[in-house]
C-alpha positions, 0 to 999 in steps of 0.5 A, a space after each residue: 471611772 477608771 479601773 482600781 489598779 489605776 485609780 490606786 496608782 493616781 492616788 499614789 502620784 496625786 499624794 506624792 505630787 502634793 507633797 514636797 518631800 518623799 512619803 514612806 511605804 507605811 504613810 501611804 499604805 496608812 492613807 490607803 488601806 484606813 479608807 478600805 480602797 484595797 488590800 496591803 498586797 494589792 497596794 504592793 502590787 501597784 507600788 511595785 508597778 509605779 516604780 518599774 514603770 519609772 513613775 516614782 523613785 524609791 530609795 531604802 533607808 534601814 528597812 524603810 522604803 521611800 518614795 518620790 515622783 519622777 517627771 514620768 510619774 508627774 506627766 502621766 498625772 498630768 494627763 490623767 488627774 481628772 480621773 480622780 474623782 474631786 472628792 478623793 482629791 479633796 480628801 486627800 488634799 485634806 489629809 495631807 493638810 491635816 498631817 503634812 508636819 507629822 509626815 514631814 517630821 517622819 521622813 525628813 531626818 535620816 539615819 543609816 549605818 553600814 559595815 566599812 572597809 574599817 570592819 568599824 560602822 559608818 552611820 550616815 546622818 543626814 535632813 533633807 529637805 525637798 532640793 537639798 540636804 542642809 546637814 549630811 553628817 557621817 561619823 565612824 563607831 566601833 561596833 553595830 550597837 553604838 551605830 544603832 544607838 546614834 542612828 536613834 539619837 540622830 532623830 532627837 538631836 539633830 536640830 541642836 547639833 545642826 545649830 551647834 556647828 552652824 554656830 562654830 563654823 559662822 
């Protein structure tokens, strides 16, 4: 049995590598701490390990971190998957079988601003996918508070605006 520093850093890269889209800080600390494996800081603590040690990626959007697994983290699962016991595999294989469509829907659709040059605000919109990004909009607003009004309604909308421009382009 290996140690729980470790076994929580494999159950990390067993969920990521079974997924095929990024999961945020929140889902994998939900999965985790709602099966009392550990503590919020010691679930920092390894998530902050596995990315200085380069075995996931981690990328910020508004406040939001998410995280993919890289060809390192991939190989060190290779080598040592048979350390998680079957039934948390098999738990976690459940989990995510249960709540794959929620988790994608969550992490899938993106929106971002940021001040420009302009002083005005880019909002970057973008859905990814797990080898490409089929829509990646940004358009330019004013000021702060209109950046934050599209950024929500990117979420919404972004189906019907993804299918109104395919439709005008083809």
């Amino acid at each position: 049995m290996p140690e729980p520093f470790t076994l929580y850093k494999l159950i990390i890269l067993y969920m990521l590598q079974k997924v095929d889209f990024p999961l945020t800080n929140s889902q994998i600390s939900e999965y985790i701490l709602d099966r009392g494996y550990t503590t919020f800081f010691t679930l920092q603590s390894v998530l902050s390990e596995l990315e200085e040690s380069e075995m996931v990626r981690m990328e910020t959007v508004r406040n939001c971190s998410y995280y993919s697994l890289t060809e390192a983290g991939e190989e060190a699962l290779h080598y040592f998957q048979n350390r998680i016991s079957r039934p948390i595999r098999d738990d976690i294989d459940q989990y995510l079988q249960e709540n794959k469509m929620q988790l994608r829907d969550e992490v899938s659709v993106l929106a971002d601003y940021y001040k420009n040059t302009a002083e005005e605000y880019s909002v970057r919109c973008l859905v990814k996918e797990k080898y490409s990004n089929p829509i990646e909009l940004t358009v330019t607003v004013p000021d702060e508070a209109q950046a934050r009004i599209v950024c929500r309604n990117w979420k919404q909308k972004c189906q019907e605006i993804y299918e109104f421009v395919m439709k005008e382009l083809l």
